[in-house]
Backbone bond lengths (Angstrom), bond angles and torsions (degrees), N, CA, C in turn:
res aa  C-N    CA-C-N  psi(-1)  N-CA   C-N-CA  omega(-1)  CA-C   N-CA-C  phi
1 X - - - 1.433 - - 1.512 108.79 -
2 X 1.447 126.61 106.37 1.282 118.64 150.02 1.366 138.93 -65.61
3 X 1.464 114.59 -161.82 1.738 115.67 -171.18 1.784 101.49 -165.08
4 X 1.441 111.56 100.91 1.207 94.88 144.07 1.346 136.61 -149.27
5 X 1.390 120.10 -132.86 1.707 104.57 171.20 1.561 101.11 -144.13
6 X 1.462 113.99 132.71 1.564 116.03 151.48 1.320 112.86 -136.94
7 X 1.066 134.99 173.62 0.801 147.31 -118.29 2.030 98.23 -145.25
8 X 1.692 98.83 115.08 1.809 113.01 -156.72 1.305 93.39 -139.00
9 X 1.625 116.99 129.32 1.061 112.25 174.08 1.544 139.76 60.38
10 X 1.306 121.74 22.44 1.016 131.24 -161.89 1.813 129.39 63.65
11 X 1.462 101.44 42.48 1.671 112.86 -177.10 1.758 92.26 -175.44
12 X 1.691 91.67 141.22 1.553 108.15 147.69 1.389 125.61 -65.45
13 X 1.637 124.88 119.90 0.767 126.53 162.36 1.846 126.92 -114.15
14 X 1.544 101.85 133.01 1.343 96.81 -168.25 1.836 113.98 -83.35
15 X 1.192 91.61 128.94 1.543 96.72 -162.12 1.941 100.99 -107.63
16 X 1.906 93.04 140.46 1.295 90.04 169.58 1.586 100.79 -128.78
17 X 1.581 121.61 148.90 1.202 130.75 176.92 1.732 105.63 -81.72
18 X 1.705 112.18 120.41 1.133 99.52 -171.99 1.786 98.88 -124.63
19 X 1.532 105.89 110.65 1.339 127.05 159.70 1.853 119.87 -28.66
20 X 1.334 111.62 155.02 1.699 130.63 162.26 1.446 89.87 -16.59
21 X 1.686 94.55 -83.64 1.802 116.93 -155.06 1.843 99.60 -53.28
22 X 1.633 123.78 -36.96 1.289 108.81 -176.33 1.490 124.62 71.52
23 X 1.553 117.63 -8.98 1.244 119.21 -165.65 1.439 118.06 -122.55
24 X 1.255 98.34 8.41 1.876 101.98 -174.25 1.493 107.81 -104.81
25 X 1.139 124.20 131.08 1.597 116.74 -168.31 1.504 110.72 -106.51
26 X 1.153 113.68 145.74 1.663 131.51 -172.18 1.883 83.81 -64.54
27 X 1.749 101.82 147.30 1.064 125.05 170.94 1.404 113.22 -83.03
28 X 1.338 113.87 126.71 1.309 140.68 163.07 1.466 153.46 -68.20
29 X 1.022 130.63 115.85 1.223 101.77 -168.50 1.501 129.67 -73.36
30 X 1.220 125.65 179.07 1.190 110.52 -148.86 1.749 124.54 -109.50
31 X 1.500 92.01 -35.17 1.522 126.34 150.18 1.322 130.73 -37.51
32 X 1.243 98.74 106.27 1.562 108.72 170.22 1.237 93.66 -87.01
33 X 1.204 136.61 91.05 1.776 143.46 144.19 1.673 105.32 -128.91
34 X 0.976 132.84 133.62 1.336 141.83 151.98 1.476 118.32 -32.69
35 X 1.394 102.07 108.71 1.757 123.25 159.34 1.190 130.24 -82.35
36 X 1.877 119.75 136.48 1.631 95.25 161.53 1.438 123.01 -27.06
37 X 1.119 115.18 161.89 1.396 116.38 154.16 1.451 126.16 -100.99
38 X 1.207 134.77 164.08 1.457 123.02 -152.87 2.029 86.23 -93.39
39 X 1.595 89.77 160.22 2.078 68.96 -177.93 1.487 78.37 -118.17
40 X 1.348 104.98 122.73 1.328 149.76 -175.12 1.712 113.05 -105.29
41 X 0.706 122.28 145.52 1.875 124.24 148.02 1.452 118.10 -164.74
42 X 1.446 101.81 -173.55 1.686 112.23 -167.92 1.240 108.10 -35.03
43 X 1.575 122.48 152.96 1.033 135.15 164.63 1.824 124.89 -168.46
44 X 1.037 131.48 170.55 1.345 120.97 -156.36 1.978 88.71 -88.40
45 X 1.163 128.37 144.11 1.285 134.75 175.20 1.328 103.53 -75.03
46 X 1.785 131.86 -8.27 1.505 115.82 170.31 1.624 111.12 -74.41
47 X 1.634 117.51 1.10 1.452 94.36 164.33 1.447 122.69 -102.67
48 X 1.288 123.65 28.90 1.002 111.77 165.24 1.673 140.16 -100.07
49 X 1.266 128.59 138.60 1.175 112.99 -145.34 1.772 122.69 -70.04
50 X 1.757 127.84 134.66 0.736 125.21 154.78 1.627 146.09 -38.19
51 X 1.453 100.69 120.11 1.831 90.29 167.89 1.345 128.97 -61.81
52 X 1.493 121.78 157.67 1.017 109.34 -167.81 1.339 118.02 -115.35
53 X 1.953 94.56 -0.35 1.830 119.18 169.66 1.464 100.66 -74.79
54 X 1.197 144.27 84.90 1.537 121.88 152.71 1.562 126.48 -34.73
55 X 1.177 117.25 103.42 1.476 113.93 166.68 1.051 130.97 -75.92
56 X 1.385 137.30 170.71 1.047 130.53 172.89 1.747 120.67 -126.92
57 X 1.275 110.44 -8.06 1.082 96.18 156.89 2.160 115.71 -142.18
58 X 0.995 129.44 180.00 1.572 139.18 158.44 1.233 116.04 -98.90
59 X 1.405 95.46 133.85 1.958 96.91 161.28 1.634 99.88 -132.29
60 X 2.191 106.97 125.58 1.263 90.82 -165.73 1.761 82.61 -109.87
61 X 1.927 105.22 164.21 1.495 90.00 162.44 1.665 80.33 -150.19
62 X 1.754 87.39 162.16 1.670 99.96 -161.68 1.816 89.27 -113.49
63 X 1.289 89.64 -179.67 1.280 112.13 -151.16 1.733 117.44 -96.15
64 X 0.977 134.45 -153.77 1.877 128.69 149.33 1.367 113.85 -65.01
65 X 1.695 112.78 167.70 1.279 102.46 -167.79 1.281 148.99 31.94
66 X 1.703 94.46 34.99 1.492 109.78 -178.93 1.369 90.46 -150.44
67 X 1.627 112.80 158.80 1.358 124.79 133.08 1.773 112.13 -101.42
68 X 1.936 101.38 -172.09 1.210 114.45 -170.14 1.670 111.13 -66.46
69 X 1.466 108.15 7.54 2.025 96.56 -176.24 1.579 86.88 -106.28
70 X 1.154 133.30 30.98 1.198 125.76 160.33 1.570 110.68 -73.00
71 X 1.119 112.45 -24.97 1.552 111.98 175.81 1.641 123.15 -116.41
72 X 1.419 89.59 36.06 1.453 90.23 169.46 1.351 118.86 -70.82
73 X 1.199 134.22 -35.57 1.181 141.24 163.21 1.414 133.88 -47.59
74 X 1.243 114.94 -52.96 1.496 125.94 148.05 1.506 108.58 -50.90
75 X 1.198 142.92 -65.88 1.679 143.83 -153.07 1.771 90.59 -36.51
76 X 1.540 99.08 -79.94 2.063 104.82 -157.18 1.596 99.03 -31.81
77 X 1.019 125.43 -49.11 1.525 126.01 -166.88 1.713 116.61 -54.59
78 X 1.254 116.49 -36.62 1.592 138.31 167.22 1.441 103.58 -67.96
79 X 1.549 119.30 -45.78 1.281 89.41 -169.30 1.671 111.62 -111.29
80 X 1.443 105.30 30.05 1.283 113.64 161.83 1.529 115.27 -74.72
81 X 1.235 86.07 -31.03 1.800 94.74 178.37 1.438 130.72 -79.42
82 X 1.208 93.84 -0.54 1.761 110.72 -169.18 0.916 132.93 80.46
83 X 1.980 113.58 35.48 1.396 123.74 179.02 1.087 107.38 -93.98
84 X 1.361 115.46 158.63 1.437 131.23 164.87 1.616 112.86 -68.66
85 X 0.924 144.53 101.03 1.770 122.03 -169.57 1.591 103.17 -132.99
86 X 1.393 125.55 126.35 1.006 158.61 90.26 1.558 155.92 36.38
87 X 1.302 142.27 34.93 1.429 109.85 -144.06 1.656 84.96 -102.50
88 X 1.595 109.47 164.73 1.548 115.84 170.34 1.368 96.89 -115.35
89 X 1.799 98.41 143.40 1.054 108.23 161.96 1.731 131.99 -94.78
90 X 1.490 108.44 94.11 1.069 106.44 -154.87 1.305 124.10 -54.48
91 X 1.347 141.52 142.10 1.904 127.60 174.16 1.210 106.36 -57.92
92 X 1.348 127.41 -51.39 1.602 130.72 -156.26 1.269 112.83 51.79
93 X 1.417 100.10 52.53 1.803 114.21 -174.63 1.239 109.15 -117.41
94 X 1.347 126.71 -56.14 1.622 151.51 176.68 1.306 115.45 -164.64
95 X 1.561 105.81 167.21 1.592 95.79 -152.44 1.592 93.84 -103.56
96 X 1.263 118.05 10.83 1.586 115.99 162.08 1.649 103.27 -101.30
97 X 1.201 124.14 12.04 1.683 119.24 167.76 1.547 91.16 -112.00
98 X 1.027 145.69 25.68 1.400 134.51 -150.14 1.303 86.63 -145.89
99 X 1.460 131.23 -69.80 1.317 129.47 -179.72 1.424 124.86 -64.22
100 X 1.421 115.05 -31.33 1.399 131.86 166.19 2.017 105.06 -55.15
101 X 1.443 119.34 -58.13 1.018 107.94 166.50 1.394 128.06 -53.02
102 X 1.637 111.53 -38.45 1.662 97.47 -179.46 1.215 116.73 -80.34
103 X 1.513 125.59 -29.25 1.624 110.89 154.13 1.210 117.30 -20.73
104 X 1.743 114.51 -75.05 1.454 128.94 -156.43 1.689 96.73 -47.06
105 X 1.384 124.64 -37.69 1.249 125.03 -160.04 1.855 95.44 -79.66
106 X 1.625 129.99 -44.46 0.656 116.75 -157.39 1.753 121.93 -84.00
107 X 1.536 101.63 1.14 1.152 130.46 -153.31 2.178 87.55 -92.04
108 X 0.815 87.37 -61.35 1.469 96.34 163.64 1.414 138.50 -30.71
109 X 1.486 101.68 -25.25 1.979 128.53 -174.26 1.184 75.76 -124.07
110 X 2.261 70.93 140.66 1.830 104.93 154.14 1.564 108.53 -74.12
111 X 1.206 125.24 143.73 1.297 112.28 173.71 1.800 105.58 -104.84
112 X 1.271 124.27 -172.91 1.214 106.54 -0.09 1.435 154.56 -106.74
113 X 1.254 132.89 170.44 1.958 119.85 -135.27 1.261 103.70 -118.33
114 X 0.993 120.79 148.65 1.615 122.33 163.36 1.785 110.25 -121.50
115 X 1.647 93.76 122.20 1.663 104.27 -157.63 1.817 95.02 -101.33
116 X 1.458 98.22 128.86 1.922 99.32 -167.93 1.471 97.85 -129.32
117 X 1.269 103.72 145.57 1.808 114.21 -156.92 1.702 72.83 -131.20
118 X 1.725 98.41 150.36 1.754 127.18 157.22 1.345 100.82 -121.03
119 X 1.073 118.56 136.97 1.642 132.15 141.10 2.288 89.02 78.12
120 X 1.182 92.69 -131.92 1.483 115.55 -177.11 1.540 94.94 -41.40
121 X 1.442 106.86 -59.70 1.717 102.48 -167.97 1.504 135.86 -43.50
122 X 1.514 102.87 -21.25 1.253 95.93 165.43 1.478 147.63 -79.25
123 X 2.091 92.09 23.87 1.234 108.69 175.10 1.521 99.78 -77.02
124 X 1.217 110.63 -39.94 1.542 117.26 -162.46 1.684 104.61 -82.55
125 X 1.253 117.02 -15.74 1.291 104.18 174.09 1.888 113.21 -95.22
126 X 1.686 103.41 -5.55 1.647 115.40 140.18 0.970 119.84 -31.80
127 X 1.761 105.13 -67.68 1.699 117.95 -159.76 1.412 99.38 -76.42
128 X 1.492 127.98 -45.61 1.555 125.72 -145.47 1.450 98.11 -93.55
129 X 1.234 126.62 -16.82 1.708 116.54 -144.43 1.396 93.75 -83.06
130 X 1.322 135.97 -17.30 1.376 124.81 -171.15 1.528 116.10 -84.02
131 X 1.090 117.98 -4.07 1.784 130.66 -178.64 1.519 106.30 -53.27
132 X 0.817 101.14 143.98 2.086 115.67 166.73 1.486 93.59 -48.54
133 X 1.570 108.49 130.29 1.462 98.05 162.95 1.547 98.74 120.63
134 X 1.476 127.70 -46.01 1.191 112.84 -146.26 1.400 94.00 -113.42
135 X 1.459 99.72 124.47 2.335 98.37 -177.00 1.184 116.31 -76.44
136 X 1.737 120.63 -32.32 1.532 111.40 -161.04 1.278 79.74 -149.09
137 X 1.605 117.69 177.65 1.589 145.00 176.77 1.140 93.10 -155.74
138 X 1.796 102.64 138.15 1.761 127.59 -169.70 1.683 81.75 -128.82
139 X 1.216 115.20 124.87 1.534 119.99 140.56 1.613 115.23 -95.49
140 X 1.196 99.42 144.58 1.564 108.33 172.42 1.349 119.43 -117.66
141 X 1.348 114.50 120.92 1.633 98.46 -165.49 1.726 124.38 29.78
142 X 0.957 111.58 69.19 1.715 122.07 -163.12 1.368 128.35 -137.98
143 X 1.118 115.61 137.47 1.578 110.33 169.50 1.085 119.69 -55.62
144 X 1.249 147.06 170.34 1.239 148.12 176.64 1.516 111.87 -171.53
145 X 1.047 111.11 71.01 1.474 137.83 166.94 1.463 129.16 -40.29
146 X 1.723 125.52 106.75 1.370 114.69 -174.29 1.794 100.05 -63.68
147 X 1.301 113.44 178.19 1.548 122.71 160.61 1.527 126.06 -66.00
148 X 1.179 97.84 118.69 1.320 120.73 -178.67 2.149 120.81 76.74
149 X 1.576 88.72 12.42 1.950 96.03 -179.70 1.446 117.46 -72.91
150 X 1.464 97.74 155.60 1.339 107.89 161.28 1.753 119.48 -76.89
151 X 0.965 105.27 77.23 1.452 100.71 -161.27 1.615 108.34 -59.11
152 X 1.650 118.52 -26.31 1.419 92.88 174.86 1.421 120.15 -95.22
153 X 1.133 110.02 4.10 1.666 115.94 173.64 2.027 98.21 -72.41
154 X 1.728 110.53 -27.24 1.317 91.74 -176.82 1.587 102.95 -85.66
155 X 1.512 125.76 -21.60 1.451 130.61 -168.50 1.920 95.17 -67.61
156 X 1.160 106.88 -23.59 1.457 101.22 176.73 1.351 117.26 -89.01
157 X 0.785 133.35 -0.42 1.830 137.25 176.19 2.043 97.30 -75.01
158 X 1.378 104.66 -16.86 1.952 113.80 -178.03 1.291 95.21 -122.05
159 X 1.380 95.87 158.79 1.689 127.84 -168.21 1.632 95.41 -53.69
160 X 1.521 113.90 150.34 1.615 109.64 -173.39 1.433 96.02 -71.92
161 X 1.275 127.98 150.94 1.736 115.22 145.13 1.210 129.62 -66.67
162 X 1.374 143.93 140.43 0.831 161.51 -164.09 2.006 101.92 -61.16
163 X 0.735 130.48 -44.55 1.773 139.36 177.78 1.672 102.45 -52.81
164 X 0.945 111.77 -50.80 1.624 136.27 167.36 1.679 118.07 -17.20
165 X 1.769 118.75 -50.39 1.001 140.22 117.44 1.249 132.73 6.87
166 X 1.554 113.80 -85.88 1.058 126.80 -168.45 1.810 118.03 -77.36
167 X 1.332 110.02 2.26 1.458 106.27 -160.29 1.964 96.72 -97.68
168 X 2.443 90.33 133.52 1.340 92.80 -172.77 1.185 97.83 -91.68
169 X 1.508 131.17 159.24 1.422 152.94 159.08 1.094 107.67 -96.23
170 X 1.721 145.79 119.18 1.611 134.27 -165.32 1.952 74.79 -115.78
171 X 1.699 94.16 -178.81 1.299 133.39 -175.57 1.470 107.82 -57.64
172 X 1.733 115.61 -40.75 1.289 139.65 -171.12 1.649 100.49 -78.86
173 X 1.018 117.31 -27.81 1.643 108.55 172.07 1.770 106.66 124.78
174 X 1.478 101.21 -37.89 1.580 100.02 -170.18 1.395 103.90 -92.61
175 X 1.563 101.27 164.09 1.572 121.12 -160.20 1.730 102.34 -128.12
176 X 1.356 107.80 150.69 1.341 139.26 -178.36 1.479 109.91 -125.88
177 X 1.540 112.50 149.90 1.500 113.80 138.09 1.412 125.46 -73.47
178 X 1.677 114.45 130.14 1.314 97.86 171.35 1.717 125.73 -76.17
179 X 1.388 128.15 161.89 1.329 132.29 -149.59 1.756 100.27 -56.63
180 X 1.767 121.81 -43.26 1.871 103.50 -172.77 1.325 103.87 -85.68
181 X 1.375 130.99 3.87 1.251 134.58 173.68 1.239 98.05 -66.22
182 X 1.755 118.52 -66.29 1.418 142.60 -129.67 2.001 84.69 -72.16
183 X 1.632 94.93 -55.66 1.513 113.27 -170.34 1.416 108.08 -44.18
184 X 1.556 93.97 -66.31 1.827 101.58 -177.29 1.341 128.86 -67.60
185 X 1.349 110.53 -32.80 1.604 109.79 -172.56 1.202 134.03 -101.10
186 X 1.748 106.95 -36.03 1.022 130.03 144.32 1.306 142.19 -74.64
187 X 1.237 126.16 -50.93 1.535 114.03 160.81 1.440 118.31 -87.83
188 X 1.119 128.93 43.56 1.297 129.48 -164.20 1.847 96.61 -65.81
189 X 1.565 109.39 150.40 1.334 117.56 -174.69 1.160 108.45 54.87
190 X 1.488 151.26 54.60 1.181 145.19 145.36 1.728 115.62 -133.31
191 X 1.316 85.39 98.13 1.961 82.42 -167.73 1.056 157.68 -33.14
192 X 1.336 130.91 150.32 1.690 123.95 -120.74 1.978 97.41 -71.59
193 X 0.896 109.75 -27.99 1.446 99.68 -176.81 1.942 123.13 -69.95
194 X 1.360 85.52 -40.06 1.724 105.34 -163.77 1.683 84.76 -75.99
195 X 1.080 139.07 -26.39 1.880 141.01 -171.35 1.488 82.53 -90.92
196 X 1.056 152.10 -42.60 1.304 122.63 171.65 1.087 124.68 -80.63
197 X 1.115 138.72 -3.91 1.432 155.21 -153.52 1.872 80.09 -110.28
198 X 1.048 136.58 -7.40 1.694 117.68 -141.51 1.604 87.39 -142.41
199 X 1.538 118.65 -28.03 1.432 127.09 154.41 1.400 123.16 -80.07
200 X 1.547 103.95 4.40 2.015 94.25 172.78 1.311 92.72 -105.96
201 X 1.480 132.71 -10.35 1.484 133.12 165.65 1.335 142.74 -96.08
202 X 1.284 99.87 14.51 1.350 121.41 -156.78 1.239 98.38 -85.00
203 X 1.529 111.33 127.74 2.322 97.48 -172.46 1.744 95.91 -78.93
204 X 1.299 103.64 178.10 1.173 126.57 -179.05 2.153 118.69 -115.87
205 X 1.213 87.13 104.88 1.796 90.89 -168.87 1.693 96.84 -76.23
206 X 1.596 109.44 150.78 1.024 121.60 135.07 1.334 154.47 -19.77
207 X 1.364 122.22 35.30 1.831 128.99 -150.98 1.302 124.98 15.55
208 X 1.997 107.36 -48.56 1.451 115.53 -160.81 1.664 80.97 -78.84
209 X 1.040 157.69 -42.97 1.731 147.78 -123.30 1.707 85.95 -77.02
210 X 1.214 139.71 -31.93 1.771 108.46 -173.29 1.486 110.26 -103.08
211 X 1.403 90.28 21.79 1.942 94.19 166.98 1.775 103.53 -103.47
212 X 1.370 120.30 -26.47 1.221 117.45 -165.43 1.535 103.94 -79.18
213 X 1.560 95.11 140.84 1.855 102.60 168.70 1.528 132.03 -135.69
214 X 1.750 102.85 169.77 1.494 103.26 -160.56 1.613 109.17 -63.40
215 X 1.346 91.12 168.30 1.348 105.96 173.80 1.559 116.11 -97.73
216 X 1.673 120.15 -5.09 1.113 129.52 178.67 1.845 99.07 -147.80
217 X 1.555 90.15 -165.86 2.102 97.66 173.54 1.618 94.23 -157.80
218 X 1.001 121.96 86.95 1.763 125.26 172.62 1.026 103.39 -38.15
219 X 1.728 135.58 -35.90 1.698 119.01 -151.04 1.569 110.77 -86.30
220 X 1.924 99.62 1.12 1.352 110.71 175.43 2.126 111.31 -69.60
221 X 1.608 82.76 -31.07 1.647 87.19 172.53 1.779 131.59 -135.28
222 X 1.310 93.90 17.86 1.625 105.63 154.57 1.505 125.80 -123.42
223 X 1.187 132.38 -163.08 1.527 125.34 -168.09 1.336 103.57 -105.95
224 X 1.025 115.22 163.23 1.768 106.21 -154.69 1.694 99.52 -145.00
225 X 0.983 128.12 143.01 1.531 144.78 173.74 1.928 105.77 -126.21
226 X 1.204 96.35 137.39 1.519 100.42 173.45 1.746 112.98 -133.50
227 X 0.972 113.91 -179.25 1.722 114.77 -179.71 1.256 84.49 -159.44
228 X 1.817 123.53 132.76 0.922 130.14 142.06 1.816 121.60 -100.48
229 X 1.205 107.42 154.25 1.942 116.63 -171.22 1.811 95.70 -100.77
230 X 0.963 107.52 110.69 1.577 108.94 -176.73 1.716 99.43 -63.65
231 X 1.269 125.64 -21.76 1.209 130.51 -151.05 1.447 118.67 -133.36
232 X 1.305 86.49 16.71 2.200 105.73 177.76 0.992 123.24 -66.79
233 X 1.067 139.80 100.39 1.721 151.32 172.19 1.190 114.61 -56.99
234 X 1.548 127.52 -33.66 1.323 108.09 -162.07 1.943 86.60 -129.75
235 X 0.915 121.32 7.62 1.632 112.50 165.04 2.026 91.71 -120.83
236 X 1.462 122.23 129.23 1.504 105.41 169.93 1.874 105.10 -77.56
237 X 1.517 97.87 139.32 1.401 96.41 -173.18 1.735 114.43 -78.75
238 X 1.302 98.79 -16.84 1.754 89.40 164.02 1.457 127.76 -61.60
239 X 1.500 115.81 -31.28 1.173 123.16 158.81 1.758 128.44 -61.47
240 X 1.405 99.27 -48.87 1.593 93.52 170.19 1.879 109.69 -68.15
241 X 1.207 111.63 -15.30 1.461 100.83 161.88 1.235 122.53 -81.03
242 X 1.636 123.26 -22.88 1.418 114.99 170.23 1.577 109.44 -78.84
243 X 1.402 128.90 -24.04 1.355 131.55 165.78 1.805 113.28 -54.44
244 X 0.906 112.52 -43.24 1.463 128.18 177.59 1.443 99.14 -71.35
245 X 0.908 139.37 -92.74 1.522 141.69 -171.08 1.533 87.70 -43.05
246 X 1.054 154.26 -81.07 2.153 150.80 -144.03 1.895 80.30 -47.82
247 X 1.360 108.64 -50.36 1.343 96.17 -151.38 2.066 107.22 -74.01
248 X 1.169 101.63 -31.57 1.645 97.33 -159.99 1.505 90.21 122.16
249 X 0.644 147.88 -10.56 1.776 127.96 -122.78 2.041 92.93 -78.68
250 X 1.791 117.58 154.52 0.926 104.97 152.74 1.215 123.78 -74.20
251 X 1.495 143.78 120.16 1.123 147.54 -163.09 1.299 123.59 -116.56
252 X 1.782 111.96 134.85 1.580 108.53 176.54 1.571 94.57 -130.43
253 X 1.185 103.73 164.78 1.599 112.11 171.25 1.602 116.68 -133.93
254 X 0.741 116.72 160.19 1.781 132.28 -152.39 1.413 114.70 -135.12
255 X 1.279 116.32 106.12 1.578 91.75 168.37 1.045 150.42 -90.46
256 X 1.307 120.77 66.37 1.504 137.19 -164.82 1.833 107.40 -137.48
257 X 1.004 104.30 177.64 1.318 126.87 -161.43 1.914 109.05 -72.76
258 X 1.184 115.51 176.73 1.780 109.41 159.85 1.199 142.50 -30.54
259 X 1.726 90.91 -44.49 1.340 86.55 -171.11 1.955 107.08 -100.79
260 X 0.958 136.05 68.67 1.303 139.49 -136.95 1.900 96.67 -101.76
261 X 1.479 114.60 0.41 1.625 115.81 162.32 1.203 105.13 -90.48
262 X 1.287 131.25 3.26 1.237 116.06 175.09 1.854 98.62 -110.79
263 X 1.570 113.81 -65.64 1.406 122.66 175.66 1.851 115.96 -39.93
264 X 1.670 107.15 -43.81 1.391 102.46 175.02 1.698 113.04 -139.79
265 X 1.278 107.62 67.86 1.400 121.51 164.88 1.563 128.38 -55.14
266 X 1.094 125.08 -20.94 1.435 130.50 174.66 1.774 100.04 -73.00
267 X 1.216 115.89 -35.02 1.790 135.64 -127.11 2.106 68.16 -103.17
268 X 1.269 96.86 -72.87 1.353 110.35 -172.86 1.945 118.55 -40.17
269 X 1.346 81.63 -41.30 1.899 91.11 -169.01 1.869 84.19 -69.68
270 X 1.264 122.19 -85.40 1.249 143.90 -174.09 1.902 97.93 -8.54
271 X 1.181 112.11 -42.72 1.570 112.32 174.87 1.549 115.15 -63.45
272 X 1.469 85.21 -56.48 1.597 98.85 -179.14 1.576 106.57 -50.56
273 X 1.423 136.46 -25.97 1.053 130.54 -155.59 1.646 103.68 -104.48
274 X 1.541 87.77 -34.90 1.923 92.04 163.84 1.630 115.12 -62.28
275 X 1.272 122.88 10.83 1.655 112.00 -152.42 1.577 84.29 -132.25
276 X 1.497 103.88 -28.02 2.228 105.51 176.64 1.313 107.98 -88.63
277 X 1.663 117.49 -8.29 1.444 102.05 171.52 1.543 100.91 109.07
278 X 1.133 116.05 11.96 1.841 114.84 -168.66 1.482 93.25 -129.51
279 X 1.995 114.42 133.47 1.238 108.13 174.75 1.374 121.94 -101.49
């Protein structure tokens, strides 16, 4: 499996060559140190390359400061196509109550599946994506954690995000965004009512859960899709571009904010669908 980049439509896109089998992943580097980033921009998501595993079903799971109707918007689009889809409801407790749930969810689908992480979740689609069963992994604006890293010792080598700020720690241990954080940084561009409507639902993680890490990184050995948010407040997007480039990943970028399954769900599904094998 190779990896490279040319340049479609007015943007770099990082391209991976994906074989019969579809399941062997381009080697990575290994280094958690900060890379250029590839200079990338907008571009239409029909150039990015198709799988060649047809799946048959999705399993999506969302991130902090969200629950599972974060992807209501994305879902109809998956299963217009005749996917099986999924959402997990993540605990945001620990990342062995977290992965244990998305099993349970994935255990449930015929595969084969394509497992898609937002924000935090794509720690767990780190841990989970390598299971029997699952053809590709889509991060969306997401971490994407080698095995066994300090992933925020590497999120600190880049400028803090601005959301970063805003996050409460209560007496009980678990943490929130507070509401002009949630508004401004995180849902940025999604209108003022429906971002509050999306901050009275927003679960509440465990403090320690975005210090804890995998015990593996699947995208070292499955096919990998990424989306970077040119305009992400609370993930820095130079970093999800150095996450994208470590991995191979096929990559698109968006210009919108964090939460970009809600702001660009057509844009968003359309990846996801490049990653099940449907164009």
């Amino acid at each position: 499996m190779s990896s490279s980049g040319r340049t479609l439509s007015g943007r770099t896109v990082s391209r991976r060559t994906l074989g019969k089998a579809g399941l062997t992943g381009v080697v990575a580097t290994a280094a958690a140190t900060r890379l250029s980033a590839p200079a990338w921009a907008d571009g239409p998501v029909g150039d990015i390359p198709v799988a060649e595993v047809r799946a048959r079903s999705v399993v999506l799971v969302h991130g902090l400061y969200a629950d599972g109707s974060s992807w209501i918007d994305v879902v109809p689009h998956l299963q217009d196509a005749g996917l099986d889809v999924a959402v997990v409801q993540n605990p945001l407790t620990t990342l062995a109550d977290a992965t244990a749930e998305t099993r349970r969810v994935l255990a449930l689908h015929e595969g084969p599946t394509v497992l898609v992480g937002h924000s935090w979740s794509g720690t767990i689609v780190s841990e989970v994506g390598g299971d029997e069963g699952i053809s590709a992994l889509v991060y969306v604006a997401a971490r994407a954690p080698d095995a066994d890293e300090d992933f925020p010792a590497l999120a600190k080598q880049y400028p803090t995000p601005p959301a970063s700020a805003g996050v409460v720690v209560a007496a009980d241990g678990y943490a929130q965004l507070g509401e002009t954080a949630f508004l401004e940084d995180f849902a940025g561009g999604v209108p003022t009512a429906r971002a509050r409507a999306l901050y009275a639902v927003q679960g509440r993680n465990l403090a320690s859960l975005p210090g804890e890490r995998t015990t593996t990184a699947a995208w070292r050995v499955k096919p990998t899709w990424y989306q970077v948010s040119t305009q992400d407040r609370t993930i820095n997007p130079d970093l999800e571009r150095f996450l994208a480039h470590r991995m191979g990943a096929n990559t698109i970028e968006l210009d919108t904010s964090h939460v970009s399954l809600i702001t660009e769900p057509r844009s968003v599904a359309a990846l996801i669908l490049a990653a099940a094998g449907r164009s």
